[in-house]
C-alpha positions in Angstrom: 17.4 -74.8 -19.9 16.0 -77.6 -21.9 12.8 -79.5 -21.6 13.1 -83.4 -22.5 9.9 -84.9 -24.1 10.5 -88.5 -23.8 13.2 -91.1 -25.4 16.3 -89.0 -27.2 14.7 -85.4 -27.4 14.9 -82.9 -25.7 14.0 -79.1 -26.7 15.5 -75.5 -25.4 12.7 -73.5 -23.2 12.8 -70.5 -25.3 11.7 -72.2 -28.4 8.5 -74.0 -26.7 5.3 -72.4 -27.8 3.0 -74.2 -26.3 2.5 -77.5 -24.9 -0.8 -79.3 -25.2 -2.9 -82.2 -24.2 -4.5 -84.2 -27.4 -7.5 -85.3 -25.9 -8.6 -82.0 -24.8 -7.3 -80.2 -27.9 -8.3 -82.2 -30.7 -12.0 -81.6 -30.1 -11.7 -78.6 -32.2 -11.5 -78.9 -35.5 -8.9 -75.9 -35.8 -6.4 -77.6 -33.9 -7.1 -81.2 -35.8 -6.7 -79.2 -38.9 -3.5 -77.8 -38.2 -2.2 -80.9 -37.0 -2.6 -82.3 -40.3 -1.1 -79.4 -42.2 2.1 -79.8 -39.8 2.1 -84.0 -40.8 1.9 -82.7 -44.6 4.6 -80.2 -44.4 6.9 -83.1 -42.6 6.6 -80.8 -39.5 5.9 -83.5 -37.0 8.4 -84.9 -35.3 7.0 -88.4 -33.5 8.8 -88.9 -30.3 7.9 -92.3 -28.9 5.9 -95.0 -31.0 3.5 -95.3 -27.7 -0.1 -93.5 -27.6 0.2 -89.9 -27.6 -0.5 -87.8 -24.9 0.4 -84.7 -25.7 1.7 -82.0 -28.6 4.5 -79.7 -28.0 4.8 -76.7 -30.4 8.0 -75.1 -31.1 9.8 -72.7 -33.1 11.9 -73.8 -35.7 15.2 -72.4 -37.0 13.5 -71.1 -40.4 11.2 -68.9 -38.4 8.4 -72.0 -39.2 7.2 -74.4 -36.2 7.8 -78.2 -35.5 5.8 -79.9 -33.3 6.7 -82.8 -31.3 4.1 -85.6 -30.5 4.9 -87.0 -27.5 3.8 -90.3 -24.6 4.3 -87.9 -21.8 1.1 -86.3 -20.2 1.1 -82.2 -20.2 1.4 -82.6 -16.4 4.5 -84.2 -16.5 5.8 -81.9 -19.1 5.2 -78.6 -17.2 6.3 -80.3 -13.7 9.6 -80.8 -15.6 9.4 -77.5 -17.1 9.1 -75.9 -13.4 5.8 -74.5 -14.6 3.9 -75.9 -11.7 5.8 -75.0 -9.3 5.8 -71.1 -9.9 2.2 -71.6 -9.8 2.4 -72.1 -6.4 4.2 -69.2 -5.3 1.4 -66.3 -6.7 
């Protein structure tokens, strides 16, 4: 199954590492630092040229990460993912 993350891309489930909000995240410094080392290495991939809402983290076919910077809220992302709703069933 594949997980679309706004405009033309789209990514395979089994290659999502995490997906994560950028307001929430970026208060720590770790995670603002390796967002910068990803833009450095050309590891960011910018999905939509609106405000970001979130950061998608996936494996690469190197055995490296890309992550995907994307307008669509976390929410949104795991409701299409089906993550929500297996929540509900525990």
């Amino acid at each position: 199954m594949y997980l679309h993350l706004g405009q033309d891309s789209i990514v395979a489930f089994d290659e999502i590492i995490g997906i994560f909000d950028l307001d929430t995240s970026t208060v720590s410094k770790a995670t603002r630092d390796y967002l910068k080392r990803a833009e450095r290495e050309g590891r960011v991939v910018t999905v939509s040229a609106e405000l970001p809402k979130s950061f998608i983290v996936c494996k690469s076919g190197g055995g490296g990460t890309v992550v995907y910077v994307s307008q669509i809220s976390t929410a949104t992302l795991l409701k299409r993912a089906g993550f929500i709703g297996s929540l509900s069933n525990i």
